[in-house]
MMTF fields as JSON, N, C-alpha, C and O atoms, coordinates in Angstrom:
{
  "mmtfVersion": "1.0.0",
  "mmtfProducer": "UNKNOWN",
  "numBonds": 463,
  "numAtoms": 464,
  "numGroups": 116,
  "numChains": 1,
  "numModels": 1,
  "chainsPerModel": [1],
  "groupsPerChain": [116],
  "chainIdList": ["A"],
  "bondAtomList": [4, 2, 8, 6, 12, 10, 16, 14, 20, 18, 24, 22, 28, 26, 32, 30, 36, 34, 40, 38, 44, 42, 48, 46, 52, 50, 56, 54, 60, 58, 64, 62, 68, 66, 72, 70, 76, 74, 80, 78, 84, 82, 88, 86, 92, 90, 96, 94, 100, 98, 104, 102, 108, 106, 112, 110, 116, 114, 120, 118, 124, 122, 128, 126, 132, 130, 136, 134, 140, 138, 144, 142, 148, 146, 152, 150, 156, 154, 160, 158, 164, 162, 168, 166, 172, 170, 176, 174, 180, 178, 184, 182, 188, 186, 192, 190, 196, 194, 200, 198, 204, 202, 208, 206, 212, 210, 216, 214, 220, 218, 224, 222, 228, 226, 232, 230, 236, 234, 240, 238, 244, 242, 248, 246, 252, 250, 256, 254, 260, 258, 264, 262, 268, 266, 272, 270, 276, 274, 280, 278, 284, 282, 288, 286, 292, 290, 296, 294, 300, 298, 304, 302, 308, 306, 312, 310, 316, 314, 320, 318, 324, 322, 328, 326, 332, 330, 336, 334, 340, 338, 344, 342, 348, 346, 352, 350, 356, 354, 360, 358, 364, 362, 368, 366, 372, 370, 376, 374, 380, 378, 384, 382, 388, 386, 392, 390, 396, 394, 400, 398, 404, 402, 408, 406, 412, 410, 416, 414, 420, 418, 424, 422, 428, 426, 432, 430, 436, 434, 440, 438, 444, 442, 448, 446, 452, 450, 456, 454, 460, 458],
  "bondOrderList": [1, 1, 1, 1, 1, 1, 1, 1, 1, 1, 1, 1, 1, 1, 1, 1, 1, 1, 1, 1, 1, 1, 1, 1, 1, 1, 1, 1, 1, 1, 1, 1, 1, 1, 1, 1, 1, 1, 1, 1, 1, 1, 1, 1, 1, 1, 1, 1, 1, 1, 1, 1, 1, 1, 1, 1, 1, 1, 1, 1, 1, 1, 1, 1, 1, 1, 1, 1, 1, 1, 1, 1, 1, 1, 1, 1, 1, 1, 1, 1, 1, 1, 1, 1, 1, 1, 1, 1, 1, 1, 1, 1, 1, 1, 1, 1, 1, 1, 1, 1, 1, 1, 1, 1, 1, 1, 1, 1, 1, 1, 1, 1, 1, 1, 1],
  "groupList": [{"groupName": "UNK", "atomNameList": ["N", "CA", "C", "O"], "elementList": ["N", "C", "C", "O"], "formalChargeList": [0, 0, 0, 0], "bondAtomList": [1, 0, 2, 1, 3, 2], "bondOrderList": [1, 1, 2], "singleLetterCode": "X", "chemCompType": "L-PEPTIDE LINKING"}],
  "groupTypeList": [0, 0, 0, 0, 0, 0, 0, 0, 0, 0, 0, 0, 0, 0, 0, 0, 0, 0, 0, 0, 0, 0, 0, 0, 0, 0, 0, 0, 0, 0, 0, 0, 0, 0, 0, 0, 0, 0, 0, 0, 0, 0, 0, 0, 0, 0, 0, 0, 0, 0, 0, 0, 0, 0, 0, 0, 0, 0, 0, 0, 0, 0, 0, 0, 0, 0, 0, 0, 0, 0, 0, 0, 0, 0, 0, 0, 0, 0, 0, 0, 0, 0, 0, 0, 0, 0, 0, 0, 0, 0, 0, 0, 0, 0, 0, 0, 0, 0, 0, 0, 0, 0, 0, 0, 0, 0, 0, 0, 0, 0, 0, 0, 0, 0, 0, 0],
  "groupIdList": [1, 2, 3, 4, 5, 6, 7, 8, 9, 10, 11, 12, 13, 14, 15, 16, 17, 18, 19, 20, 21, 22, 23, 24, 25, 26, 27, 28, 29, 30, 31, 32, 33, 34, 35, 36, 37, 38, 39, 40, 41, 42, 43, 44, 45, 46, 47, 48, 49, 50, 51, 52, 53, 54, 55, 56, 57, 58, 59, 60, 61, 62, 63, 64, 65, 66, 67, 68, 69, 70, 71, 72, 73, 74, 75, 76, 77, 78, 79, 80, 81, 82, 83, 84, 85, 86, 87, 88, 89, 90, 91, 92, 93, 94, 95, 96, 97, 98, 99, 100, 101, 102, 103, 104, 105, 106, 107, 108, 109, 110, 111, 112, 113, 114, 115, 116],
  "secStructList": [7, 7, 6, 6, 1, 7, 7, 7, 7, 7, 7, 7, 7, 2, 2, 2, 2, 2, 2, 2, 2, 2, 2, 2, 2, 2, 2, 2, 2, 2, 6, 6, 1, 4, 4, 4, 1, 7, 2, 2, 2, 2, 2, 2, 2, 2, 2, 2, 2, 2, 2, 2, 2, 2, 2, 2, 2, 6, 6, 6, 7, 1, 7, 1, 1, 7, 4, 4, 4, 4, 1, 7, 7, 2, 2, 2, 2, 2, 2, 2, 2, 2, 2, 2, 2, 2, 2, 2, 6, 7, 7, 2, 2, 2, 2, 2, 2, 2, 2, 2, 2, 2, 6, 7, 1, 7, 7, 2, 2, 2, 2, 2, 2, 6, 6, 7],
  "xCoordList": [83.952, 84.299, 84.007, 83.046, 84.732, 85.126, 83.756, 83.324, 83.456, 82.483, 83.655, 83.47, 84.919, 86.005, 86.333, 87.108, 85.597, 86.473, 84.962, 84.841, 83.933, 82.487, 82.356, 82.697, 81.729, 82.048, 80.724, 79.764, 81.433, 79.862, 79.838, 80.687, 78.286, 77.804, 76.48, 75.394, 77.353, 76.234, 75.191, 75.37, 74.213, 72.858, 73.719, 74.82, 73.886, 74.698, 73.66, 72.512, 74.493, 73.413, 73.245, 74.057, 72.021, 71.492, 71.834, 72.109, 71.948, 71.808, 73.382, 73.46, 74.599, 75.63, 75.648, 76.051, 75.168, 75.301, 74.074, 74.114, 73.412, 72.943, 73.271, 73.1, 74.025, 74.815, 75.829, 75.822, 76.721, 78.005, 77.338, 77.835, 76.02, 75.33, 75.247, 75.699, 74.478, 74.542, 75.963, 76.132, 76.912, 78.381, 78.709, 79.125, 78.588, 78.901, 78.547, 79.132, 77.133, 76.435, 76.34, 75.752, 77.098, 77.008, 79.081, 79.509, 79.86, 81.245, 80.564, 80.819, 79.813, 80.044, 79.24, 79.526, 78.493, 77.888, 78.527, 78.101, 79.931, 81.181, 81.915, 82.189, 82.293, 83.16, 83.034, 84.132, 82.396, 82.238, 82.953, 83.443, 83.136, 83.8, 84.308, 83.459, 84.913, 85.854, 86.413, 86.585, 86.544, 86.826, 85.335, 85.263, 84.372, 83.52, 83.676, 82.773, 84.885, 85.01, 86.222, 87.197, 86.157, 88.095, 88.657, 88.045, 90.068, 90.781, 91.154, 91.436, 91.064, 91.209, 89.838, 89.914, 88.834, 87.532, 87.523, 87.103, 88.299, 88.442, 89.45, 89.211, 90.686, 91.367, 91.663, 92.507, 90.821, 89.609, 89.052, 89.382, 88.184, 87.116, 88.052, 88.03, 88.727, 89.357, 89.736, 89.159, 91.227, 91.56, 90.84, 91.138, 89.416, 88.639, 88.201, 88.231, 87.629, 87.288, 88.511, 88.248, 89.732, 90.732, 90.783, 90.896, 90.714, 91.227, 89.929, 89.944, 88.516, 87.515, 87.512, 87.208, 87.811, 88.157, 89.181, 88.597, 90.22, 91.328, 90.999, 91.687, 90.016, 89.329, 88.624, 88.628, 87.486, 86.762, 87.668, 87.667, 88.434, 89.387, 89.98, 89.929, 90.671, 90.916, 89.752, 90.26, 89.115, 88.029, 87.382, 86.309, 87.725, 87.242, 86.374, 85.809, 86.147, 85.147, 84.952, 85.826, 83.931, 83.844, 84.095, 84.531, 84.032, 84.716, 85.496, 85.093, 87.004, 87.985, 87.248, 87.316, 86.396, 86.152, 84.949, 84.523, 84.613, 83.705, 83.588, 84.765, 82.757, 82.749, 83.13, 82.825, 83.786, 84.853, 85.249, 84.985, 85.92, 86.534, 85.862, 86.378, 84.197, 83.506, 83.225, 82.614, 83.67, 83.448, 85.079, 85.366, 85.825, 87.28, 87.909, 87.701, 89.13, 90.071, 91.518, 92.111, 91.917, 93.582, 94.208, 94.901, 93.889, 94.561, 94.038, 94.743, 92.737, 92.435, 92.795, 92.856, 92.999, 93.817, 95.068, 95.56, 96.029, 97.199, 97.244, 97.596, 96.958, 96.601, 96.599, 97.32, 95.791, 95.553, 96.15, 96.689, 96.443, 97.445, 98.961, 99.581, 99.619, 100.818, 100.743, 101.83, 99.581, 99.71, 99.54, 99.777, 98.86, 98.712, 100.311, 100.781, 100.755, 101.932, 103.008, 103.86, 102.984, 104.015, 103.721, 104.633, 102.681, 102.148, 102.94, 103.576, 102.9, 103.361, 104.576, 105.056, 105.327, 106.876, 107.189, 108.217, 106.107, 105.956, 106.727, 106.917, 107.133, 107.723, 107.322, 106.909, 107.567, 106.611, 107.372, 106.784, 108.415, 108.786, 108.889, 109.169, 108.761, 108.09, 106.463, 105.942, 105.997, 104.439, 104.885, 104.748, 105.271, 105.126, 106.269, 106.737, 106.772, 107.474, 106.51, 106.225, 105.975, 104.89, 104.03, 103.694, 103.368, 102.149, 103.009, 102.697, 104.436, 104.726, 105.119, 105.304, 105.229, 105.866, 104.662, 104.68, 103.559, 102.53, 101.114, 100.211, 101.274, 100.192, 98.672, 97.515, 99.363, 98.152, 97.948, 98.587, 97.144, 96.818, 95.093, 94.299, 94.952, 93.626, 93.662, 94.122, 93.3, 93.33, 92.645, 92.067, 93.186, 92.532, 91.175, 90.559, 90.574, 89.31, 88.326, 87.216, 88.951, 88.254, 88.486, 87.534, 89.237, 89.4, 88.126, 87.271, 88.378, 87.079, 85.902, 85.208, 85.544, 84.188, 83.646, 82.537, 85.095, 84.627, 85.079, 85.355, 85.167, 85.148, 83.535, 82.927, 83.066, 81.706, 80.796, 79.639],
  "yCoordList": [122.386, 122.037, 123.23, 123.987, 123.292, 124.602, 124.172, 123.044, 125.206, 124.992, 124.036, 123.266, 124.611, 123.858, 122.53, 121.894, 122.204, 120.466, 120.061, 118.918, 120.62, 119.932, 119.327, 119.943, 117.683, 116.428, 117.406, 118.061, 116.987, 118.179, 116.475, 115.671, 116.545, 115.508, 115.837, 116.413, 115.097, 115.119, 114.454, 113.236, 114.809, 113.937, 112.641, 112.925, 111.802, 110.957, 111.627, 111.929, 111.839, 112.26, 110.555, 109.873, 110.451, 109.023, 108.913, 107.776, 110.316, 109.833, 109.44, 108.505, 110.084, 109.089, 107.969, 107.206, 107.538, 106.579, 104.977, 103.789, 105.927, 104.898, 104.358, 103.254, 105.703, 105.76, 104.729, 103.938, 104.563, 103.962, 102.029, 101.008, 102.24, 100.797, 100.328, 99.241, 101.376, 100.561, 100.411, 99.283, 101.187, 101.091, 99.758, 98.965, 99.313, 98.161, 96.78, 96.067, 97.093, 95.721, 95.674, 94.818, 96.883, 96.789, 96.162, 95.723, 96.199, 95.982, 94.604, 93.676, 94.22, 92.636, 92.066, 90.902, 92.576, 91.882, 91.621, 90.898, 92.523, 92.8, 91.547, 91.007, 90.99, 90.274, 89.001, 88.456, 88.616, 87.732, 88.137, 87.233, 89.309, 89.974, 91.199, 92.087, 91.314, 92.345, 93.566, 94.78, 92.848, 93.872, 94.74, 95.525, 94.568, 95.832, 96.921, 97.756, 97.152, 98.069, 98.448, 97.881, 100.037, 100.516, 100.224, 100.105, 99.993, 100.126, 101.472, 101.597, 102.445, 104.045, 104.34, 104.94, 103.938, 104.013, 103.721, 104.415, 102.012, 101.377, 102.358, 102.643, 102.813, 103.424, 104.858, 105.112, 105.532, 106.645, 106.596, 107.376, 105.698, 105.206, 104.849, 105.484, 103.942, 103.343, 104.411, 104.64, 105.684, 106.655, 107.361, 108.167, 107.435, 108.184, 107.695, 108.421, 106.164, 105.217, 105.338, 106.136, 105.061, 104.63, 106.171, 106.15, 107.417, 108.878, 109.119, 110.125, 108.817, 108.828, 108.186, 108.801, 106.883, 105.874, 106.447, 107.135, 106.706, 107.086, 108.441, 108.524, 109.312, 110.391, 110.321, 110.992, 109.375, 108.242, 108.062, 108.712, 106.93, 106.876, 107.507, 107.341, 108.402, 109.511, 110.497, 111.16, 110.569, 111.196, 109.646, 109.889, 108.802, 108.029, 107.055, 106.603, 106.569, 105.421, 104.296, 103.817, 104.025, 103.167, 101.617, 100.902, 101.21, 99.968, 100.176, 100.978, 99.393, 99.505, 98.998, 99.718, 97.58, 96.929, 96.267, 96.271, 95.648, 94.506, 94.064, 93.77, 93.179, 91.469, 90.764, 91.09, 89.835, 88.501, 89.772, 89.484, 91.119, 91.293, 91.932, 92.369, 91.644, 91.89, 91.077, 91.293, 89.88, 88.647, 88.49, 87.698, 89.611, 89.538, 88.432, 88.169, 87.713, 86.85, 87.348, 88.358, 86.386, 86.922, 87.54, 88.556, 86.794, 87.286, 88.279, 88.711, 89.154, 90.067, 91.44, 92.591, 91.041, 92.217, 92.309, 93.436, 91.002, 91.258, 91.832, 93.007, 91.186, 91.735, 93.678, 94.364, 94.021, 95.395, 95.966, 96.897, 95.656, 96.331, 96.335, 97.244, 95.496, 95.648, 96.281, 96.637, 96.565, 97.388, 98.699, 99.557, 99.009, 100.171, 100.713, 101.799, 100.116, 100.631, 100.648, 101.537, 99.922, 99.911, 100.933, 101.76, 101.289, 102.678, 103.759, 104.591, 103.758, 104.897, 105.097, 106.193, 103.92, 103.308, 103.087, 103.406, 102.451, 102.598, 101.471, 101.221, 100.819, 99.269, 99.172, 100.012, 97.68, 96.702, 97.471, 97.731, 97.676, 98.038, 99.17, 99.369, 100.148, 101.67, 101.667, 102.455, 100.469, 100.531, 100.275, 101.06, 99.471, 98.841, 99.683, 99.6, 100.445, 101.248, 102.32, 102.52, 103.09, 104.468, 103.838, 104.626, 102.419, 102.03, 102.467, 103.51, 101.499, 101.856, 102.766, 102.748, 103.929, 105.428, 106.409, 107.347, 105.787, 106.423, 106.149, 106.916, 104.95, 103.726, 103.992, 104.087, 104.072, 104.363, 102.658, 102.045, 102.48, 100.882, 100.222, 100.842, 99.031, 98.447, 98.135, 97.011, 98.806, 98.399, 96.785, 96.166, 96.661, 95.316, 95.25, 94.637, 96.136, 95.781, 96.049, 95.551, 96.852, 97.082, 96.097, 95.845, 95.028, 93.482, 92.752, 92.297, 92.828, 91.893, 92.133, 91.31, 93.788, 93.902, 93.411, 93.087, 93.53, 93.15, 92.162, 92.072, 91.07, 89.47, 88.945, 88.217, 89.774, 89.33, 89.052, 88.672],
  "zCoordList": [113.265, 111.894, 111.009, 111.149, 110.294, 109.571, 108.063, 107.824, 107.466, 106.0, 104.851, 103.909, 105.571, 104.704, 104.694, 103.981, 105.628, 105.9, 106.037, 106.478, 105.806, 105.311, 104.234, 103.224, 104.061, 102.599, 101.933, 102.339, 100.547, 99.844, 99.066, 98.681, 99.132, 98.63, 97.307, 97.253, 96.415, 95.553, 94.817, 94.811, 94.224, 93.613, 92.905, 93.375, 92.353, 91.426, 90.711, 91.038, 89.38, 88.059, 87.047, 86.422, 87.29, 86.621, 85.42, 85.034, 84.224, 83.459, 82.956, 82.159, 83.363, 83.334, 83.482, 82.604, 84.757, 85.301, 84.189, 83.867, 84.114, 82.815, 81.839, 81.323, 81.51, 80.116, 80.174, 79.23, 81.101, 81.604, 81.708, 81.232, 82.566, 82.12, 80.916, 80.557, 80.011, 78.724, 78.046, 77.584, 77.894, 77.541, 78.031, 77.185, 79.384, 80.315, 78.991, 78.176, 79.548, 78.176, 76.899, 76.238, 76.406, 74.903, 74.939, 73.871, 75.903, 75.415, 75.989, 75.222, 77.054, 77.24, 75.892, 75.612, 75.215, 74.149, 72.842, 71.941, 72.883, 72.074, 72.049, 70.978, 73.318, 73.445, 72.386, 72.27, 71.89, 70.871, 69.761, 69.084, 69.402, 67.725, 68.75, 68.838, 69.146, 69.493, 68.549, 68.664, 67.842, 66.285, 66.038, 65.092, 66.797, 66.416, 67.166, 67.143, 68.013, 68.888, 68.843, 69.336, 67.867, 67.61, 68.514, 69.575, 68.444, 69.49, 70.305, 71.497, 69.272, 69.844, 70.776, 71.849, 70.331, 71.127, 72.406, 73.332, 72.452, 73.908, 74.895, 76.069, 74.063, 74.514, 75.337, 76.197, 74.838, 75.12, 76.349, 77.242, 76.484, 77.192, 78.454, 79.508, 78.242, 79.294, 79.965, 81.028, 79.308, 80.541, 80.8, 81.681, 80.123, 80.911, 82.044, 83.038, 82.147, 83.464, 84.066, 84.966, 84.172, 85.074, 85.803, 87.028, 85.186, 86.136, 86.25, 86.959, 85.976, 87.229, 88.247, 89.269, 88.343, 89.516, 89.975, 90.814, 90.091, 90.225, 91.424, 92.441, 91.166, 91.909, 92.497, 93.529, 92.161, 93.061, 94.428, 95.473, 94.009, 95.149, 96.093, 97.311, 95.323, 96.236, 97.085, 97.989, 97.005, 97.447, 98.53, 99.083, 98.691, 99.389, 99.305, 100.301, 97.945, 97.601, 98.616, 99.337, 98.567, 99.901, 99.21, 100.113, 98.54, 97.992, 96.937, 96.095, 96.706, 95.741, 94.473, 93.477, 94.385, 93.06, 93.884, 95.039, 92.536, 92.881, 93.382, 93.591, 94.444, 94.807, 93.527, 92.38, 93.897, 93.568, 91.948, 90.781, 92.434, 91.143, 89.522, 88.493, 90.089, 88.51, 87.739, 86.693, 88.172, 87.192, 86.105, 85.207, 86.708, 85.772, 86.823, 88.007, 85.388, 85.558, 85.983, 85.602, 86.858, 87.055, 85.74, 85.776, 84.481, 83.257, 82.795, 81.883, 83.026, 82.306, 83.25, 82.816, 84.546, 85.019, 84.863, 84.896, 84.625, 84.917, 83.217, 83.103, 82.096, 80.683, 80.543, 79.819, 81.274, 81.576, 82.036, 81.438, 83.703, 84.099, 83.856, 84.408, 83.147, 82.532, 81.31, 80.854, 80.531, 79.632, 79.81, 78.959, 81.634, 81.751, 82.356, 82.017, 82.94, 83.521, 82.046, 82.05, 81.107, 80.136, 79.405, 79.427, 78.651, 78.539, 79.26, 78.615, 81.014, 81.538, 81.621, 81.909, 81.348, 81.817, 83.146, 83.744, 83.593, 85.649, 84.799, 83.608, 86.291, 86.527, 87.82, 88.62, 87.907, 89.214, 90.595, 91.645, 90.382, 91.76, 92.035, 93.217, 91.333, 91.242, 92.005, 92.794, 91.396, 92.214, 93.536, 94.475, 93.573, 95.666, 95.962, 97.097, 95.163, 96.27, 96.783, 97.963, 95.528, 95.544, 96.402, 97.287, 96.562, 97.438, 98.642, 99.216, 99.217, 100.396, 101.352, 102.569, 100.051, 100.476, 101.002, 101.798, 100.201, 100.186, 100.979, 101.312, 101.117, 102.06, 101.158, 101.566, 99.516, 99.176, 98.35, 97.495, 98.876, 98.635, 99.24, 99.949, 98.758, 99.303, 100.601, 100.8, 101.682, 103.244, 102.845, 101.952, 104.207, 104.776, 104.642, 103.77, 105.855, 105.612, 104.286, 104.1, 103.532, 101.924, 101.639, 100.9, 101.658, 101.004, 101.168, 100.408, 102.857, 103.135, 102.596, 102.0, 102.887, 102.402, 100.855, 100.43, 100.192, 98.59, 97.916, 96.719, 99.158, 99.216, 99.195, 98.411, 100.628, 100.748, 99.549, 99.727]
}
């Protein structure tokens, strides 16, 4: 194995990762008045989360999402993700085509594990 095809692994730096906690519980503490949180703010925030995950992924995250999802509803993804694709001007069959061209999608067994 070449130094090139060696995984470089790094420290997680905590204090992001803290930071991103409290962000977490200060939008769930939001949800009551929603209006205390610009919409440009959320908006922000969000493509910044979606093209870190997004690299995450690609790089090989070992689980896609949550168990059972995060505690999100069928409606707050489908809510999201049609606003994320309408945003891009994807359409539904642009995705499952790019998933099937590409086999870039949730394997099987990533399902299961983040059923458990």
């Amino acid at each position: 194995m070449s130094s090139s095809d060696d995984v470089i692994v790094t420290e997680i730096d905590t204090s992001v990762s803290d930071a991103m906690k409290v962000v977490a519980e200060k939008l769930r503490a939001a949800m009551a008045n929603p209006d205390t949180v610009s919409d440009l703010s959320l908006q922000d925030m969000m493509a910044a989360v979606i093209r870190f995950y997004a690299k995450k992924a690609e790089m090989g995250m070992a689980s896609p999402f949550p168990p059972r999802g995060g505690d999100l509803t069928a409606t707050d993804v489908m809510l999201s993700t049609t606003d994320m694709l309408h945003a891009l001007n994807v359409q539904m069959f642009e995705l499952s085509m790019w998933q099937a061209m590409t086999g870039n999608c949730v394997a099987p067994q990533h399902r299961a594990q983040a059923a458990e």
